[in-house]
PDBQT receptor file of N, H, CA, C and O in Angstrom, charges set to zero:
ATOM      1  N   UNK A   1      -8.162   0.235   8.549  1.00  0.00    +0.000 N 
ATOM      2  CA  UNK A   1      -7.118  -0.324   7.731  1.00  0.00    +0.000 C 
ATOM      3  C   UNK A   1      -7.749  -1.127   6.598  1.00  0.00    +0.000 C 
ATOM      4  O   UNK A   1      -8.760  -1.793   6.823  1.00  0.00    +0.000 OA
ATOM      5  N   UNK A   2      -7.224  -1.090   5.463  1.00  0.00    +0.000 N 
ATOM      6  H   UNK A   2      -6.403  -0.549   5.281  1.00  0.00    +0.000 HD
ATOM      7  CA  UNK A   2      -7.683  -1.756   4.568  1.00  0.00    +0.000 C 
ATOM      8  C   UNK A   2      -7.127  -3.539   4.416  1.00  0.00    +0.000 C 
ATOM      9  O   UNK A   2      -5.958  -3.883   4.591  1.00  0.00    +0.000 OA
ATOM     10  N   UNK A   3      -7.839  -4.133   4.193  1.00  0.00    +0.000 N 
ATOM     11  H   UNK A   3      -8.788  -3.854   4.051  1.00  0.00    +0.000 HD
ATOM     12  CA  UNK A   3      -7.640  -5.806   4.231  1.00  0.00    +0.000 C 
ATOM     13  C   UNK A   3      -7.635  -6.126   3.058  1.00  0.00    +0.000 C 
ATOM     14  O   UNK A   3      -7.883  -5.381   2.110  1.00  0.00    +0.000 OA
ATOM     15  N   UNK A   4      -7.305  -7.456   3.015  1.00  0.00    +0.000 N 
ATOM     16  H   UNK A   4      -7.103  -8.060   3.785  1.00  0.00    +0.000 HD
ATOM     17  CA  UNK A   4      -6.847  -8.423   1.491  1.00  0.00    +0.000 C 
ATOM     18  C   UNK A   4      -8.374  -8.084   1.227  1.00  0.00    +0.000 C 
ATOM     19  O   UNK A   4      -9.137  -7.611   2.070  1.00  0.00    +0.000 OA
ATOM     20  N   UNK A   5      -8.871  -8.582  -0.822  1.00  0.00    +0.000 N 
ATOM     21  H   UNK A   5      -8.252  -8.966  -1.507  1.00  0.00    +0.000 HD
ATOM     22  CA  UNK A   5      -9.855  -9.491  -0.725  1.00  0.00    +0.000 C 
ATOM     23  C   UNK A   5     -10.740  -7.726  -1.082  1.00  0.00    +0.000 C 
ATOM     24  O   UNK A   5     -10.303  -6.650  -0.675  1.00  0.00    +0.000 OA
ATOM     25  N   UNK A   6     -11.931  -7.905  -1.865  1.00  0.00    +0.000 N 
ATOM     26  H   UNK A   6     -12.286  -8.780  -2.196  1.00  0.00    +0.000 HD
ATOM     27  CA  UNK A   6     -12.346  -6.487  -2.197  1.00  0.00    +0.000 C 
ATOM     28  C   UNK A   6     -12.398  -5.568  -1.317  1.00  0.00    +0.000 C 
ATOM     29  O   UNK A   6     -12.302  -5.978  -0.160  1.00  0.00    +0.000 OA
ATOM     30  N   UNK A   7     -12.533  -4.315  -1.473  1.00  0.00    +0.000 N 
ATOM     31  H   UNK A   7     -12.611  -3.982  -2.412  1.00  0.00    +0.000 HD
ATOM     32  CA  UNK A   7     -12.514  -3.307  -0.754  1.00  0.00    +0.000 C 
ATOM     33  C   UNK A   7     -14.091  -2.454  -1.735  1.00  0.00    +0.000 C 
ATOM     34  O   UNK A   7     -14.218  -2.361  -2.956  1.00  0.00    +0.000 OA
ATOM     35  N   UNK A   8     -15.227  -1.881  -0.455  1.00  0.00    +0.000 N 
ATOM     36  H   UNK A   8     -15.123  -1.957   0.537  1.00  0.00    +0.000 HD
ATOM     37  CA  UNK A   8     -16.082  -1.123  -1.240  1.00  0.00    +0.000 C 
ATOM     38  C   UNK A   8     -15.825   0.327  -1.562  1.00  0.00    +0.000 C 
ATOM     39  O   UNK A   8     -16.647   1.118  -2.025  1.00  0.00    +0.000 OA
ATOM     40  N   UNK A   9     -14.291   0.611  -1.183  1.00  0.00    +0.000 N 
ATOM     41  H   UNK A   9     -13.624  -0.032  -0.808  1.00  0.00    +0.000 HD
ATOM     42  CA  UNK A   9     -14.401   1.782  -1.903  1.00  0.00    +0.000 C 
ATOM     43  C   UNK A   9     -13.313   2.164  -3.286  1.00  0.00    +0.000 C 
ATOM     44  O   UNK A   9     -12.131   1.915  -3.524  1.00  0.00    +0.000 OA
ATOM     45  N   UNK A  10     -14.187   2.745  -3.867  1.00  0.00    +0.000 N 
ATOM     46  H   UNK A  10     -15.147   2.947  -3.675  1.00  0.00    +0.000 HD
ATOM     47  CA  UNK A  10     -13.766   3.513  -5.359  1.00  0.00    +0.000 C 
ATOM     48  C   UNK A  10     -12.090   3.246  -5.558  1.00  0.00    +0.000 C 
ATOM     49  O   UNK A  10     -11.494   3.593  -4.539  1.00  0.00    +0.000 OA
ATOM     50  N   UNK A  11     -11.365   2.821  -6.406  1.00  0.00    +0.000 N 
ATOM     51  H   UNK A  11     -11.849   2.539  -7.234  1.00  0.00    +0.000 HD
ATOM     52  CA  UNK A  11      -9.888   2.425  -6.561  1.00  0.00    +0.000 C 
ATOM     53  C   UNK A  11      -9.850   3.659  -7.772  1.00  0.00    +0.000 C 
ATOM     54  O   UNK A  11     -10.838   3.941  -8.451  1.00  0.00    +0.000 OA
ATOM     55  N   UNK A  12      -8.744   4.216  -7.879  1.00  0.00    +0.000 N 
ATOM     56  H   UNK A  12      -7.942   3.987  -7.328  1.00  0.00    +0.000 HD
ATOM     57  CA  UNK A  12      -8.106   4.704  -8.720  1.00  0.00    +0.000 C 
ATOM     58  C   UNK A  12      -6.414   4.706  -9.252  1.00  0.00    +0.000 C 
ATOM     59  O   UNK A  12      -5.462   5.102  -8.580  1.00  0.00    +0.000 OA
ATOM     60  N   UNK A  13      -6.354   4.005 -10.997  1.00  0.00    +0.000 N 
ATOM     61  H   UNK A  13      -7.127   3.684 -11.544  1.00  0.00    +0.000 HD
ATOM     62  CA  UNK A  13      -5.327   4.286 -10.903  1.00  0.00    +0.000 C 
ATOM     63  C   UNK A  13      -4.169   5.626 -10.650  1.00  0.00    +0.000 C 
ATOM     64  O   UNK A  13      -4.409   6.802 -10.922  1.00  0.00    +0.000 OA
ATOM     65  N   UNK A  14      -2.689   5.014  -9.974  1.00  0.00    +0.000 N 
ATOM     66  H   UNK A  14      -2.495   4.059  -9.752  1.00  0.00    +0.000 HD
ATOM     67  CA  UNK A  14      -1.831   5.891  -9.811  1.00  0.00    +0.000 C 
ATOM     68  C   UNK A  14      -0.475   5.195 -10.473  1.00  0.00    +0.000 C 
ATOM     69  O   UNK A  14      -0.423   4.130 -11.088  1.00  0.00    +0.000 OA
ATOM     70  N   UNK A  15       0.520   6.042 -10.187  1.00  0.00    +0.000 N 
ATOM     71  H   UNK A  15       0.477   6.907  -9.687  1.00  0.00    +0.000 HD
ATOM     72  CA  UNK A  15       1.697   5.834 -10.863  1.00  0.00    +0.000 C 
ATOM     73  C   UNK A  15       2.728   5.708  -9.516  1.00  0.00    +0.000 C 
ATOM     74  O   UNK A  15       2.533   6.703  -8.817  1.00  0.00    +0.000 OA
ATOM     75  N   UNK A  16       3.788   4.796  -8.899  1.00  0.00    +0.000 N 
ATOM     76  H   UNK A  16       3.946   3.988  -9.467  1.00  0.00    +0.000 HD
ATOM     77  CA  UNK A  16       4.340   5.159  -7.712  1.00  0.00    +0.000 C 
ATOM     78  C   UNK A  16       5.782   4.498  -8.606  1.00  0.00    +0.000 C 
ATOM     79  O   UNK A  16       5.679   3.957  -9.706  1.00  0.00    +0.000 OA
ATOM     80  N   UNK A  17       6.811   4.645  -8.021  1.00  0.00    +0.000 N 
ATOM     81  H   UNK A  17       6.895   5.085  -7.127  1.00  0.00    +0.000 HD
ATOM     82  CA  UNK A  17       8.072   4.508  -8.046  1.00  0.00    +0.000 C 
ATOM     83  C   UNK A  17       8.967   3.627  -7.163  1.00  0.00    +0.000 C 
ATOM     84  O   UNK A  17       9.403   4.169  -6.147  1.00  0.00    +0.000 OA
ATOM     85  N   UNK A  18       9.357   2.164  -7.432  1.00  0.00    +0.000 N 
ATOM     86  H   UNK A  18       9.003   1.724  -8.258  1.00  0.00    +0.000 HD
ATOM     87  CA  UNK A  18       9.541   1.324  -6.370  1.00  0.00    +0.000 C 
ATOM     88  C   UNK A  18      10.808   0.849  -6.945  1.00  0.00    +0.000 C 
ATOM     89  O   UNK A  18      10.911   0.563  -8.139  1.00  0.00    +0.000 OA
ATOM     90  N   UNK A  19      12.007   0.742  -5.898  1.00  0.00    +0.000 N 
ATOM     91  H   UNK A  19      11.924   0.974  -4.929  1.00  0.00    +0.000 HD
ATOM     92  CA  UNK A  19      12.942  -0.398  -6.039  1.00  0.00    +0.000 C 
ATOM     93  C   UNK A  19      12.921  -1.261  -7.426  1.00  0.00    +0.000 C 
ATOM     94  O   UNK A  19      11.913  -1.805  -7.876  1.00  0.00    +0.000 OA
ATOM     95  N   UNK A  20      13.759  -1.277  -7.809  1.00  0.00    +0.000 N 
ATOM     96  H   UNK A  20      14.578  -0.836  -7.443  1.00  0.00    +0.000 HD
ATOM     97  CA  UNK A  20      13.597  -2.419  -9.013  1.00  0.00    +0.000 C 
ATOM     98  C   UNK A  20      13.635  -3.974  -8.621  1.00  0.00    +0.000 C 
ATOM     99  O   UNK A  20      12.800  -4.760  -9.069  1.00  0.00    +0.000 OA
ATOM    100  N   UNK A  21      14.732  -4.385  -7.696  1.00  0.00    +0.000 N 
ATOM    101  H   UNK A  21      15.410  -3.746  -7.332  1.00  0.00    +0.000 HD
ATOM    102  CA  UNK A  21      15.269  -4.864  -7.067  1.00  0.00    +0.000 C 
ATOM    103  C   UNK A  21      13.903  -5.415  -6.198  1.00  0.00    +0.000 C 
ATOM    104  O   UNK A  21      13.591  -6.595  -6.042  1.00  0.00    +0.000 OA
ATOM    105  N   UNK A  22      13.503  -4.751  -5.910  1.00  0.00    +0.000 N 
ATOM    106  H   UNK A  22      13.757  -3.792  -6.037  1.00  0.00    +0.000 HD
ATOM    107  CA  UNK A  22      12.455  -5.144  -4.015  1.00  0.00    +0.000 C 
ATOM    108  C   UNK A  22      11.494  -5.357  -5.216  1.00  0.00    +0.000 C 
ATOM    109  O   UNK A  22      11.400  -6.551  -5.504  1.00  0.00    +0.000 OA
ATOM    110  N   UNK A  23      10.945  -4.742  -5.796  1.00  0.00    +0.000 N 
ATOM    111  H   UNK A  23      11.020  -3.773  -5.562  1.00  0.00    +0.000 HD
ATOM    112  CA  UNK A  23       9.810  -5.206  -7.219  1.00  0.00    +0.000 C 
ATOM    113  C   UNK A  23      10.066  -6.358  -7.648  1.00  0.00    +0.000 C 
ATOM    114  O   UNK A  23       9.128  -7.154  -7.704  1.00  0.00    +0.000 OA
ATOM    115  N   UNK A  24      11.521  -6.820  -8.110  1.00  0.00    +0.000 N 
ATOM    116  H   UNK A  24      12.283  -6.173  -8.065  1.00  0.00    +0.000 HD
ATOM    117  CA  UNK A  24      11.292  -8.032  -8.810  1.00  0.00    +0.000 C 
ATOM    118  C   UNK A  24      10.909  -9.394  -7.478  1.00  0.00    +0.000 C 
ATOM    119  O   UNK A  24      10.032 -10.251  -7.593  1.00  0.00    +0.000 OA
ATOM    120  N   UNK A  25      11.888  -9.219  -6.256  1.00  0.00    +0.000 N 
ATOM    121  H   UNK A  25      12.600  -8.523  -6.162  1.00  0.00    +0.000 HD
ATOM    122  CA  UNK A  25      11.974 -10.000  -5.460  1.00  0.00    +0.000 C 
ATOM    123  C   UNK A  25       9.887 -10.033  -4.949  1.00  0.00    +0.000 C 
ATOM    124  O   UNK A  25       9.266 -11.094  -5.018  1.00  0.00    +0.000 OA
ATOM    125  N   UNK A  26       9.317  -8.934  -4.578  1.00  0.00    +0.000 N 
ATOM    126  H   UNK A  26       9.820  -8.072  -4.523  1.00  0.00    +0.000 HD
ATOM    127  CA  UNK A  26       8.336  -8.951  -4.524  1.00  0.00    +0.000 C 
ATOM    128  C   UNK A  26       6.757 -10.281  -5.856  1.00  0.00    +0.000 C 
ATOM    129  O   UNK A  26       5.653 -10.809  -5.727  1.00  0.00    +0.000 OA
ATOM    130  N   UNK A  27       7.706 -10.128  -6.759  1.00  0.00    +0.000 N 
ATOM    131  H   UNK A  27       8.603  -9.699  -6.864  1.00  0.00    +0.000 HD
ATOM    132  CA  UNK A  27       6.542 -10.566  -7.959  1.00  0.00    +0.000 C 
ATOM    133  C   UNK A  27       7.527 -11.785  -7.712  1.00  0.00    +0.000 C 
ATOM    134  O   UNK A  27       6.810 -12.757  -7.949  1.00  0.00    +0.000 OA
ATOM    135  N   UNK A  28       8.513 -12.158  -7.438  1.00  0.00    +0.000 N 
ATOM    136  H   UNK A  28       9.096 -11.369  -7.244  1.00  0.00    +0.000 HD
ATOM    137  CA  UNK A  28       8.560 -13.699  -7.442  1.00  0.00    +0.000 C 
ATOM    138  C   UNK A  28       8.369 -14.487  -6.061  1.00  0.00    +0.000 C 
ATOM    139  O   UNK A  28       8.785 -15.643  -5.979  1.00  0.00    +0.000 OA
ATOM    140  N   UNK A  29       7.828 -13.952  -5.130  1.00  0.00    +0.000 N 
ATOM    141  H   UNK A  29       7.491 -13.013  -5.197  1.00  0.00    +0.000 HD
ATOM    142  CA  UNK A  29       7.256 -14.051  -4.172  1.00  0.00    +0.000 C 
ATOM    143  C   UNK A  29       5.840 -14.250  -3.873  1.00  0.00    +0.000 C 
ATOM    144  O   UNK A  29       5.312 -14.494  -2.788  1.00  0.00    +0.000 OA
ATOM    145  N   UNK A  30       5.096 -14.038  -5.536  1.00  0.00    +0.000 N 
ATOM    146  H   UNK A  30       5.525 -13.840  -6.417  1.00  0.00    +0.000 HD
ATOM    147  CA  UNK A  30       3.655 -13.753  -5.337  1.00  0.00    +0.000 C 
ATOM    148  C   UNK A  30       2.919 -12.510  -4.855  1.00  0.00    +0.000 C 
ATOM    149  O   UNK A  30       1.698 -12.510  -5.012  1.00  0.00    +0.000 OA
ATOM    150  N   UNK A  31       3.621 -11.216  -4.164  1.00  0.00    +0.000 N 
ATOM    151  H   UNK A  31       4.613 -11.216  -4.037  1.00  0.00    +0.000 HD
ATOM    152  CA  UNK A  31       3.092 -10.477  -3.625  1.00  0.00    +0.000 C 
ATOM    153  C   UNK A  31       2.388  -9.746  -3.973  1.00  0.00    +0.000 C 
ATOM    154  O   UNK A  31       3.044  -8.729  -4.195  1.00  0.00    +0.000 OA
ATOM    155  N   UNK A  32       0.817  -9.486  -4.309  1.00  0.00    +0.000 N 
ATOM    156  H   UNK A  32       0.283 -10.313  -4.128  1.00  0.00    +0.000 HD
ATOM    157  CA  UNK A  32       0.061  -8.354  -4.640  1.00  0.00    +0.000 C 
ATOM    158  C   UNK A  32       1.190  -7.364  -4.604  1.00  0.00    +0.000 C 
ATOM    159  O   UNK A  32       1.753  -7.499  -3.517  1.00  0.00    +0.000 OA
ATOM    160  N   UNK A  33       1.724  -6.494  -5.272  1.00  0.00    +0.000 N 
ATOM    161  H   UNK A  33       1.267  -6.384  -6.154  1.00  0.00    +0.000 HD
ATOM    162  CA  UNK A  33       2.362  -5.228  -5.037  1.00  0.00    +0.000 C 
ATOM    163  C   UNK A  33       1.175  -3.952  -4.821  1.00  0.00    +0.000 C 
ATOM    164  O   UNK A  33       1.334  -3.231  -3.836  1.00  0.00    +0.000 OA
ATOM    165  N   UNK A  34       0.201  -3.728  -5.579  1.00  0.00    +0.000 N 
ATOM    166  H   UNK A  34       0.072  -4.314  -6.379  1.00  0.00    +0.000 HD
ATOM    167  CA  UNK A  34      -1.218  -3.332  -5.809  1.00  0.00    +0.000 C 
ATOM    168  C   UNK A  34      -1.441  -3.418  -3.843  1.00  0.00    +0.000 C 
ATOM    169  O   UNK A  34      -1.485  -2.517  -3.005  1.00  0.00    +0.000 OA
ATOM    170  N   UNK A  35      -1.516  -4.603  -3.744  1.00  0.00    +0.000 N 
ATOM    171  H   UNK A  35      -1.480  -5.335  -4.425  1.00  0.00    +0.000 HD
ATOM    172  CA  UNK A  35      -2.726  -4.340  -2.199  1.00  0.00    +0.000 C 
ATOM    173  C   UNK A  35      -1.153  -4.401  -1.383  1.00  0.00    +0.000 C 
ATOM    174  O   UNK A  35      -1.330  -4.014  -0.228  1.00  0.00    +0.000 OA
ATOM    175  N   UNK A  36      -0.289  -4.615  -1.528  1.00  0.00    +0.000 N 
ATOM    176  H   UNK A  36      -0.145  -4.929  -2.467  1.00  0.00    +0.000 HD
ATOM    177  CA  UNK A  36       1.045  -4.261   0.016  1.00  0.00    +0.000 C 
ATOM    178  C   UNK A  36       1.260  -2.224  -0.041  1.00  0.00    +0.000 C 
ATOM    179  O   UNK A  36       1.322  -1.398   0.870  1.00  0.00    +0.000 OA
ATOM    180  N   UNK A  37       1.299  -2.123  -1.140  1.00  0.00    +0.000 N 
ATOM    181  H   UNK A  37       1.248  -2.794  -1.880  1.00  0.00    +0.000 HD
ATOM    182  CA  UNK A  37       1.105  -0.311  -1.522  1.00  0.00    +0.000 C 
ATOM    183  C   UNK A  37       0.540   0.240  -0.223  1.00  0.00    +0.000 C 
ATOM    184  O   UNK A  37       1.019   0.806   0.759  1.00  0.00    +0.000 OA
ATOM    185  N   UNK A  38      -1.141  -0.303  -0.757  1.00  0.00    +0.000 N 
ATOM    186  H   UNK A  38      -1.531  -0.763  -1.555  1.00  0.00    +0.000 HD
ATOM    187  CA  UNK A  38      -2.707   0.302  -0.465  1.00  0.00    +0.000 C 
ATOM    188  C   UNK A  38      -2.248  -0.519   1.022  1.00  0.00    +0.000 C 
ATOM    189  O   UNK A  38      -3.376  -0.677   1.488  1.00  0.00    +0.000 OA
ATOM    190  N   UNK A  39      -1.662  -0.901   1.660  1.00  0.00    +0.000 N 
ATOM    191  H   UNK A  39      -0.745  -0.772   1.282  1.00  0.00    +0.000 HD
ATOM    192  CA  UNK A  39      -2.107  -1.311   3.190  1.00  0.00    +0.000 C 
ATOM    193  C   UNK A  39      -0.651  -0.535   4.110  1.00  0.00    +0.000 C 
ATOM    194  O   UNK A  39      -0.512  -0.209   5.289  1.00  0.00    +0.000 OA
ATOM    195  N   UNK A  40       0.271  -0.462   2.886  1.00  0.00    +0.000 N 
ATOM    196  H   UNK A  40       0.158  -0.728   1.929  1.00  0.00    +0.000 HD
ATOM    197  CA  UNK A  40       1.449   0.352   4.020  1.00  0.00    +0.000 C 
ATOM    198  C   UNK A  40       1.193   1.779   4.018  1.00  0.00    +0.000 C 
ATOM    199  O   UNK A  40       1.863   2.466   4.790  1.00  0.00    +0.000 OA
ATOM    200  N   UNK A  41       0.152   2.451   3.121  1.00  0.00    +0.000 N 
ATOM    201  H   UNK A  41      -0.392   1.894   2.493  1.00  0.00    +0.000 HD
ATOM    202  CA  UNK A  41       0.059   3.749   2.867  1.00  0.00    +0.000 C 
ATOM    203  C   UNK A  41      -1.143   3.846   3.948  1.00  0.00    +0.000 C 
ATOM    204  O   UNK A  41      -1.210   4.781   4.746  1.00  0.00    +0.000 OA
ATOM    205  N   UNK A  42      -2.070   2.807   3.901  1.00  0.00    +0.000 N 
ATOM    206  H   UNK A  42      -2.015   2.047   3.254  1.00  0.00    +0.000 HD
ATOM    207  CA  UNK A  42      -3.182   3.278   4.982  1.00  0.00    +0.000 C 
ATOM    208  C   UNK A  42      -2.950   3.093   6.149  1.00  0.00    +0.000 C 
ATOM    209  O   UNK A  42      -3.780   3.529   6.947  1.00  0.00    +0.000 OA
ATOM    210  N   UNK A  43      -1.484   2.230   6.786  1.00  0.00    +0.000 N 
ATOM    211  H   UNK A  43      -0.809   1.875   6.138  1.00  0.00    +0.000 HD
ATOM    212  CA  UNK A  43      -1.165   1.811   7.829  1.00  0.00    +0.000 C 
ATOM    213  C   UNK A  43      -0.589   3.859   8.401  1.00  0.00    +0.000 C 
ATOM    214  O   UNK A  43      -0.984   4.533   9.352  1.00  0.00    +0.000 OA
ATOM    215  N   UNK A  44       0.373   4.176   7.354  1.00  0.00    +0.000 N 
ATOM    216  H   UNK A  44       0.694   3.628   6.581  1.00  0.00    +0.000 HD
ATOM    217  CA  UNK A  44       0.986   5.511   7.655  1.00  0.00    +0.000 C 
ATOM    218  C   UNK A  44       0.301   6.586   7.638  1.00  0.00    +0.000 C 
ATOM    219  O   UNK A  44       0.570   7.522   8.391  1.00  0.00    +0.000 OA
ATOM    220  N   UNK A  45      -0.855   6.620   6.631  1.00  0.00    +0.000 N 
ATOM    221  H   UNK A  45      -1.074   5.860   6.019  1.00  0.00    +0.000 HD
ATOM    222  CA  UNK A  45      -2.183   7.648   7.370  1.00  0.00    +0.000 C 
ATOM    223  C   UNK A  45      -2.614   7.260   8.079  1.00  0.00    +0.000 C 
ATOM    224  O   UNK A  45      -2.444   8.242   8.801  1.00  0.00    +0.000 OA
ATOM    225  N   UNK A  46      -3.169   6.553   8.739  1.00  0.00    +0.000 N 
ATOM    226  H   UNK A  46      -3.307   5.755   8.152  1.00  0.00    +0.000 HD
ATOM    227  CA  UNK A  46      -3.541   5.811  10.206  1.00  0.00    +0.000 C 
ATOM    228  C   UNK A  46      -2.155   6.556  11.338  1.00  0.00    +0.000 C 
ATOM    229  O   UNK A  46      -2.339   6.785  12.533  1.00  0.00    +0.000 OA
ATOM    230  N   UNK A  47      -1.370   6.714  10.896  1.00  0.00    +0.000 N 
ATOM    231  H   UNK A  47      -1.221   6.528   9.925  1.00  0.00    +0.000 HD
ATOM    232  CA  UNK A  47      -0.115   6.754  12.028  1.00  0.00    +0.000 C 
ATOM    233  C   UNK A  47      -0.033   8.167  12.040  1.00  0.00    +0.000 C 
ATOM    234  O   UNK A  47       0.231   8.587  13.167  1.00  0.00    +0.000 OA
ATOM    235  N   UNK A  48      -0.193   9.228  11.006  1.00  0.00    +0.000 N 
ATOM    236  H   UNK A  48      -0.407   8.887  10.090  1.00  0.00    +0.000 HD
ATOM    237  CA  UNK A  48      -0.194  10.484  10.823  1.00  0.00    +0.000 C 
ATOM    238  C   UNK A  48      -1.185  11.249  11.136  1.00  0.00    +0.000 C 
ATOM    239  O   UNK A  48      -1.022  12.428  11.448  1.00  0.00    +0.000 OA
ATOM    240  N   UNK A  49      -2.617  10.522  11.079  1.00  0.00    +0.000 N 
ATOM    241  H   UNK A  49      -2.750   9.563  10.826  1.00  0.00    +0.000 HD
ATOM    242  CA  UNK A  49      -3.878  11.078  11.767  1.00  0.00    +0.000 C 
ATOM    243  C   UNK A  49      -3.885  11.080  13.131  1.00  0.00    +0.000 C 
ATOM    244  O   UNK A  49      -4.626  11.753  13.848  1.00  0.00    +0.000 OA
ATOM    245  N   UNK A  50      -2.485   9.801  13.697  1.00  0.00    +0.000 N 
ATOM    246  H   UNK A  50      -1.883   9.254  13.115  1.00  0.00    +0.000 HD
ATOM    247  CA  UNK A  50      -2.821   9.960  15.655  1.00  0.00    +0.000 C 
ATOM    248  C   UNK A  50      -1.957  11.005  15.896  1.00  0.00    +0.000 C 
ATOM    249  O   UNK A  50      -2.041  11.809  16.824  1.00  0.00    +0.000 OA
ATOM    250  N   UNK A  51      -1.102  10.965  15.003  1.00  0.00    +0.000 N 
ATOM    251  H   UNK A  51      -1.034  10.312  14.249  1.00  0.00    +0.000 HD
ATOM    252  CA  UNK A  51       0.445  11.955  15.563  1.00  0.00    +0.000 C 
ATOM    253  C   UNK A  51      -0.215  13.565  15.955  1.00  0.00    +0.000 C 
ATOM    254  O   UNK A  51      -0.821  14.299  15.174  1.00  0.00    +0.000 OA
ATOM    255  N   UNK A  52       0.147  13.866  17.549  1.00  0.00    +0.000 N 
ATOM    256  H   UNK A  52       0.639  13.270  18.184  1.00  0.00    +0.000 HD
ATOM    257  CA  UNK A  52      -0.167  15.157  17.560  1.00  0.00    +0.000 C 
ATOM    258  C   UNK A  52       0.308  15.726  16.714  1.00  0.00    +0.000 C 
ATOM    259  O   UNK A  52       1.020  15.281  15.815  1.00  0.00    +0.000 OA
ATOM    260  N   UNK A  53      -0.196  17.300  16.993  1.00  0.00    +0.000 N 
ATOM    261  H   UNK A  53      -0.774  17.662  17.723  1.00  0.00    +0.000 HD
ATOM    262  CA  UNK A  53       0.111  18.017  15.752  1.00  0.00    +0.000 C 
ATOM    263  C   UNK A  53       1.247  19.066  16.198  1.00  0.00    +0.000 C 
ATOM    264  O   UNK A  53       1.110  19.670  17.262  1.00  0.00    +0.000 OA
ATOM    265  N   UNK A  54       2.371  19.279  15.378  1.00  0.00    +0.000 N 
ATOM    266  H   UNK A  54       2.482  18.789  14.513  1.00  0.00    +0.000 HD
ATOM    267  CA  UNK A  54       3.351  20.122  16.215  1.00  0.00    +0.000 C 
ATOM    268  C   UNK A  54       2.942  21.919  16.330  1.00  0.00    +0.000 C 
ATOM    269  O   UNK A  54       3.666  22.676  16.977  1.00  0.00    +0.000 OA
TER     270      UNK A  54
């Protein structure tokens, strides 16, 4: 899983599509949007790599 705080591997930008709404509430919250992305996406490949396979 990826953690706060650098990461040593290679970043590339992307383009994703979020709530407007959950975006704004997010940035007045302080929330990295950038690293909550990168940790719910590696949480769900993490979850898709255990899932047998049908």
């Amino acid at each position: 899983m990826v953690t706060e705080g650098k990461s040593s591997r290679r970043k590339r930008p992307t383009k994703v599509t979020l709530d407007a709404a959950l975006l704004l509430e997010a940035k007045r919250l302080g929330i990295n949007v950038s690293a909550a992305c990168e940790r719910g996406l590696a949480e769900r490949v993490s979850r898709e790599r255990e899932a047998p396979a049908e």
